[in-house]
Phi, psi and omega in degrees: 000167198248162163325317209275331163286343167302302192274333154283024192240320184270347186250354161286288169348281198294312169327277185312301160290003183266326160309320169319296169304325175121310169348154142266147195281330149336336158310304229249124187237158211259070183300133163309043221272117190283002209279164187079344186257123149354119179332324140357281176283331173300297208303326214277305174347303186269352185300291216295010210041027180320160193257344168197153143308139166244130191243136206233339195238141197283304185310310183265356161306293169335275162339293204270355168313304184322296176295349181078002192309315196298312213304150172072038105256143164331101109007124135262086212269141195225021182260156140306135173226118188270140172295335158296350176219059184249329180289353174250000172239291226292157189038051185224308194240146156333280199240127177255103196267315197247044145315092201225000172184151170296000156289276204304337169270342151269016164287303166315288217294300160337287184296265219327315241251316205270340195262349193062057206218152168234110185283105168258152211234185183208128182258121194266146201261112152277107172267353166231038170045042199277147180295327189258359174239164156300131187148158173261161160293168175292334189295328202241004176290349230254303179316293183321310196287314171274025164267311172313322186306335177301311198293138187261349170255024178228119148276104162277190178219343166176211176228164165225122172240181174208129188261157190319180194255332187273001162329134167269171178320296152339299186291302160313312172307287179336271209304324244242305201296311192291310186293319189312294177293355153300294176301311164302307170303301170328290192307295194323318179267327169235350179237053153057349259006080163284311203308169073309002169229115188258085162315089188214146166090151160270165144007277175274316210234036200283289214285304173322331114022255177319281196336312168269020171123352188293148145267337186252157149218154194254085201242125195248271202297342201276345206243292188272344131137193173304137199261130202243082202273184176263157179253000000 
């Protein structure tokens, strides 16, 4: 199937469980997640109407930058972002999706401040408190948000997760369910209920997502097809 029948199969989808949910599908909005895929393939996204691109890696972001790949969509970086190349995304992209500790959010705050810009972020929630990922814990989302509210060059905008990969189905809708309520509460208590974006699913799990509550989902191979890594 070509991008563009992918992304209506993912915009059918995404329909049908948000109805399913009560929802409008007009709610959720659909990102691209491009990495691996060619300047090419970013343009053909957007010709067909993905609503933004996502990038997981700053070096091949740089690149397809380079290229015109983006225009005429949003930029998203949805990847880990080391504080040493935080000066090569901020004011580059619409939304910094993985905001995940108070070093990187005072680095953001730092660049942003030095470009004279206000950078919005999404603060990403490790919902399964994994040791080896990025992220505030659920315990600790609630401080981080009100430490970004201090930055006067950071906007959040919502939270994002990824739940561990060996999650079973259940178990994920559980984590989908935690951050959802974690984002309610947040907006509620500190952000006026401003926010809008609550960032969940993938691929495999985009609609149980919607199901639980996403306005974003991140959909890469469902879209651009299998991805060809090197051995």
């Amino acid at each position: 199937m070509s991008i563009k029948e992918n992304i209506q199969q993912v915009r059918s989808n995404i329909a049908a469980a948000a109805v399913a949910a009560g929802r409008r599908p007009e709610e959720i909005t659909l990102v691209g997640a491009s990495k691996m895929n060619d300047a090419a393939a970013c343009r053909e996204a957007i010709a067909d109407g993905i609503d933004a691109l996502g990038e997981n890696r700053v070096q091949e972001m740089t690149e397809k930058l380079a290229e015109n790949a983006y225009e005429g969509a949003p930029l998203h970086f949805i990847g880990h972002l080391q504080r040493n190349k935080v000066n090569k995304v901020v004011g580059k992209v619409a939304l910094i999706q993985s905001v995940g500790s108070l070093e990187l959010l005072e680095e953001i705050e730092k660049t942003a401040a030095r470009m004279d810009l206000r950078q919005d972020i999404l603060l990403e929630v490790n919902v399964g408190r994994e040791e080896a990922k990025s992220g505030f814990f659920p315990e600790d989302v609630f401080a981080g948000a009100q430490a970004a509210l201090a930055c006067p060059h950071v906007r959040v905008r919502g939270l994002m997760t990824i739940p561990p990969a060996d999650s079973d189905r259940d178990t994920n809708m559980r984590y989908f369910r935690e951050v959802q309520a974690l984002y309610v509460d947040i907006n509620a208590k500190l952000f006026h209920n401003e926010l809008t974006c609550l960032s969940m699913g993938m691929s495999g799990d985009y609609e149980d997502a919607v199901r639980c509550g996403a306005t974003m989902v991140r959909v890469g191979t469902a879209i651009f097809g299998a991805r060809h890594y090197n051995v």
